[in-house]
N, C-alpha and C positions, 0 to 999 in steps of 0.2 A: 688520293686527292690531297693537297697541299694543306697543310695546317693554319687556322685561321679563328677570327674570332666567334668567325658567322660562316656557317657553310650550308649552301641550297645543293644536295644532291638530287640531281632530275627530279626535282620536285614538280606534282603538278595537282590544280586544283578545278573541282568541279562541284557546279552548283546544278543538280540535277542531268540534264542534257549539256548545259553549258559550261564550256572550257575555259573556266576565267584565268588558270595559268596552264601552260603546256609546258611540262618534262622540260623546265629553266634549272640552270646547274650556272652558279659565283659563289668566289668565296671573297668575304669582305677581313681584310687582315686587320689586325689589333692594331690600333692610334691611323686608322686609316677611316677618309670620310668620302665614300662612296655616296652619290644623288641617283636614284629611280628616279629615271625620265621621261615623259611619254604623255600624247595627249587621252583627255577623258576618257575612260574606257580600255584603256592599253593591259591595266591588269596591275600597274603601280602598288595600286591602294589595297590591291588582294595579297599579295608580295610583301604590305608593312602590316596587315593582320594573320600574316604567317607569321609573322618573327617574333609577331608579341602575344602568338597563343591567344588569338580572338577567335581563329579561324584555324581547324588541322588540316593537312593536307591530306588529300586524295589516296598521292603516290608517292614516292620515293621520302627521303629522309631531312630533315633542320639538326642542326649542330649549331650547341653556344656553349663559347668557350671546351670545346674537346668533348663535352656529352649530349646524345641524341636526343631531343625535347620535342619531338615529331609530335608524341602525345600527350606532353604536359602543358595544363591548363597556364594560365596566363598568368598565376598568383604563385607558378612554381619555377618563373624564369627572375633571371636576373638579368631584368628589361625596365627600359623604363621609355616613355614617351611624352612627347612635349606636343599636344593637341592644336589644331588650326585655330581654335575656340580658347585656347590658353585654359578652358574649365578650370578657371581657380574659384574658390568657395566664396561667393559676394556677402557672407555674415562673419570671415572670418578675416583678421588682418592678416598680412603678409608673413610673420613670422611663423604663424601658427598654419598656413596654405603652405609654406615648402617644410615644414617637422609634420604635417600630417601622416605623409609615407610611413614616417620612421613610429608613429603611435599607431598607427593602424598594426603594424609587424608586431606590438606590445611591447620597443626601447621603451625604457622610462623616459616621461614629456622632459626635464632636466637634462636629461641627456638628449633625446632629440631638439632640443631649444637650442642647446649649445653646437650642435654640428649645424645647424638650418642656419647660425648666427655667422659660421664659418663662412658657410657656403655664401650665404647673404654680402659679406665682406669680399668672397676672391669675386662678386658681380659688381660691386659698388654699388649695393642697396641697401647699407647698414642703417643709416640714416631712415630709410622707409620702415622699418621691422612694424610702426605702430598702425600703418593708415591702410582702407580698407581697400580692395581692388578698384572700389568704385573713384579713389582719391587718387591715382594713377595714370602716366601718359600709356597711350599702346604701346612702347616700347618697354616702359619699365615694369607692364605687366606680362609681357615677350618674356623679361627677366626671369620675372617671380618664376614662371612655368618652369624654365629650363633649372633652376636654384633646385624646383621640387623634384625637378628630377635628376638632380647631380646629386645631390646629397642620400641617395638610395644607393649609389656607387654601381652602378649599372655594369655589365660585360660588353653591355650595346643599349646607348642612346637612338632612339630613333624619334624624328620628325612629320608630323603630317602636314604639308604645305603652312609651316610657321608664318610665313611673312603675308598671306596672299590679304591681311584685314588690315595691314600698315601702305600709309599711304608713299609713295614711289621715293622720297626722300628719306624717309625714315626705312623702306624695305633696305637700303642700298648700307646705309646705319646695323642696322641691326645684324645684317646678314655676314658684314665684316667684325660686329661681336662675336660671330657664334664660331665664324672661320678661328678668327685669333683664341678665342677658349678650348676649341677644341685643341690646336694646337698647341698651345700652355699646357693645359693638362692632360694631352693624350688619349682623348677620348678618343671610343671607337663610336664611326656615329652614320646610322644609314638615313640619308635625308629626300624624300620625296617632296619632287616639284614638278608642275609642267611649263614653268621657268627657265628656257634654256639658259639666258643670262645669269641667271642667279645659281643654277647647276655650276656654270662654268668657272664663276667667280669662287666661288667656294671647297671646289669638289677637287681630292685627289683623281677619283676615275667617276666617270659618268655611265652609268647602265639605260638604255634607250631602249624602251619596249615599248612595243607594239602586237596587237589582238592576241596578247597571253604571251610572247614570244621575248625573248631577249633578239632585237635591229641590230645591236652594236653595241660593242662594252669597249671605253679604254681610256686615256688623259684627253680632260679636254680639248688640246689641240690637236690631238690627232683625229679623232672625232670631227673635228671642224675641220680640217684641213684633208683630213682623207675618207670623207665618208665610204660607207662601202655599197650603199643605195642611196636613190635619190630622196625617199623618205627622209632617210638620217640627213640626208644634206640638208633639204628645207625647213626639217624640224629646228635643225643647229642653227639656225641664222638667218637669216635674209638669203635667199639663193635663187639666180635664173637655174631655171631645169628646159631643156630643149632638145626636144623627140629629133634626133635624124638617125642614120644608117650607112652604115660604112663599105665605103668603096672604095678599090682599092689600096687598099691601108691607108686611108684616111677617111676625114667627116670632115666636110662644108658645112661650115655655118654661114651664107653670102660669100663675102671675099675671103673670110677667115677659113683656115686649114688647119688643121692636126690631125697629125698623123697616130696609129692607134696598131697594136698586133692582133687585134680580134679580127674574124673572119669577115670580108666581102658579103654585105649581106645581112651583116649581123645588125639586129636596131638597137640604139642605145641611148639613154639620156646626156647630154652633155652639163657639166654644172657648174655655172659662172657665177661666182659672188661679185656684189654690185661692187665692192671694194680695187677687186683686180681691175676695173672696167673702168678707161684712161677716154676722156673724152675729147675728138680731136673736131676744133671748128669747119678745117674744110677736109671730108673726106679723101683717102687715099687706096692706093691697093693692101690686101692684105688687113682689110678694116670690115667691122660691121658696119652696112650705111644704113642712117636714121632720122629722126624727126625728133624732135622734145615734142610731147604730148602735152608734158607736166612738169614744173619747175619749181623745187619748194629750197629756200633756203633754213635751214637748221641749226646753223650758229657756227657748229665746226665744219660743219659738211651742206652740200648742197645736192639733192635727191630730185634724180630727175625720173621718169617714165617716160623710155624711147618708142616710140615705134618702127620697128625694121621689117625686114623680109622675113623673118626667123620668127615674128610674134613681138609682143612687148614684153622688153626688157627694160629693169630696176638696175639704175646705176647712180652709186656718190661720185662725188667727188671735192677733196679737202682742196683742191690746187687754183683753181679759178680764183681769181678777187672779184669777179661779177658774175652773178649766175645768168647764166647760157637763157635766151628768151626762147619760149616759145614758142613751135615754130619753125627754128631753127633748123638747119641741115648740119647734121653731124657724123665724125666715123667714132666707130667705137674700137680701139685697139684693146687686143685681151696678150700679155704674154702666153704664150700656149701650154707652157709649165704651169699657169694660173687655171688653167680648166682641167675640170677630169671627166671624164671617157667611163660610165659604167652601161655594163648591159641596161639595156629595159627591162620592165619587169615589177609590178607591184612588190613581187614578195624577193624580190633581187636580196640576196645576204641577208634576211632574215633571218637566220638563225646561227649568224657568224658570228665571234665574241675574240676578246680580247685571250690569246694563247696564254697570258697569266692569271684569268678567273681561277 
């Protein structure tokens, strides 16, 4: 296995009967910022209390920085975590919440003052060192957290859904903080979200699990653009997903055709993001034909809900100067490069990953 700073070898975790991780095997490489992705229950949250020795595993082996730590407690890694709850201490000011770390280990408080002062300076909260968390916006107590935990000098930073208590302007803020520091200083930093926007904004490689299982591991846009189930597709974004079956090497959607090398026969999802989906006022050949249900305009974009033969289908579109009314008879043209052809199958590529974990 490849050398790394974080290595899952076929780790797996069970809580009595239940399998909350299955025999998952990545390695997250040094100054690299890999997101656990996945909705509730996927096994995320089991995966960030492995790493941080809350939780040992079952089976197989954890690696940080090159030595096995499968069975060292949590106070014998060099981990640190930055909490949903930011738990910073509401009796203590902010200087004295990011040098805690370093007086709990017994640094002298003098000298943990002064690295917490550093740390406090490369965030731009020098200015705050006096006031208490209570005296703080969310964001700059987002700060303090990660301050207290940079200044421990971690091997691996790790996140528990950081942003989900900031409100949608300040998530977008803060999240292009953590992007940019990590890359300043090279953190290595494994960040759980069920954010896929926020995964993608941020993240070198995205990990996508599902009931214990790594779905899909790889860069963002490959992820979005190549899913390898229909899971991963609709997780990734806004996505039609659309049950047909293939006949003679190809699949009908209405008038639209694409052609596919899977067998006669075979059933597959097909998966059209609303983006590809060109909306044409008088239907033609070679088009989905539809209805507007639903016509919302959104400032950049205009989000319609079709109704066609195929089901209802979720399509923008930025090109219009008047949104399409209601009503409406429209075709929908898809370039066919723009859909992808995956078998059917709940558990379809479930346990495929990226050939560089």
């Amino acid at each position: 296995m490849s050398e790394g700073a974080l290595i899952f070898d076929n780790v797996g975790k069970a809580f009595g009967r239940f399998e909350a991780v299955k025999d998952i095997a990545f390695t997250v490489k040094t100054h690299e910022l890999v997101s656990l992705l996945g909705p509730s229950g996927c096994g995320k949250t089991t995966v960030l209390r492995l790493i941080a020795g809350l939780e040992m595993p079952t089976s197989g082996r954890i690696l940080i920085a090159g030595k096995d730590v499968s069975r060292v407690p949590a106070n014998g890694r060099n981990i640190a975590m930055v909490f949903q709850s930011y738990a910073l201490f509401p009796h203590m000011n902010v200087i004295d919440n990011v040098a805690y770390g370093l007086v709990a280990q017994k640094v002298p408080k003098r000298e943990a003052h002064e690295r917490a002062k550093r740390q406090l300076e490369i965030l731009g909260l020098k200015a705050l060192e006096e006031r208490l968390p209570s005296a703080l916006s969310g964001g700059q107590q987002q700060r303090v957290a990660v301050a207290r935990a940079l200044v421990l000098e971690p091997d691996v930073l790790l996140f528990d859904e950081p942003l989900s208590n900031l409100d949608a302007k300040l998530r977008r803020q803060v999240r292009e903080e953590i992007r940019d520091l990590q890359q300043r200083l090279g953190l290595t930093v494994v960040y759980v979200t069920h954010d896929q926007s926020e995964a993608m904004a941020i993240s070198d490689r995205i990990i996508v699990m599902r009931h214990g299982r790594i779905a899909q591991a790889g860069a963002p846009r490959a992820l979005y653009e190549a899913p390898n189930s229909a899971f991963v597709a609709d997780f990734m974004g806004d996505a039609n997903v659309v049950g047909a079956e293939v006949a003679d090497g190809v699949v009908r959607l209405d008038g639209l055709t694409l052609t596919t090398d899977l067998a006669p026969g075979t059933a597959v999802d097909v998966v059209l993001r609303p983006e590809h989906m060109r909306l044409v006022r008088e239907p033609g050949e070679a088009m989905i034909r539809g209805t507007i249900h639903r016509a919302s305009y959104l400032g950049a974009v205009a989000e319609y809900r079709v109704d066609t033969p195929i089901g209802a289908l979720l399509a923008t579109d930025a090109e219009h100067e008047e949104v399409i009314a209601e009503g409406a008879t429209v075709g929908i043209a898809i370039d066919p490069s723009d859909a992808r052809i995956l078998p059917r199958g709940d558990e379809a590529g479930l346990d495929a990953a990226d050939p560089r974990l």
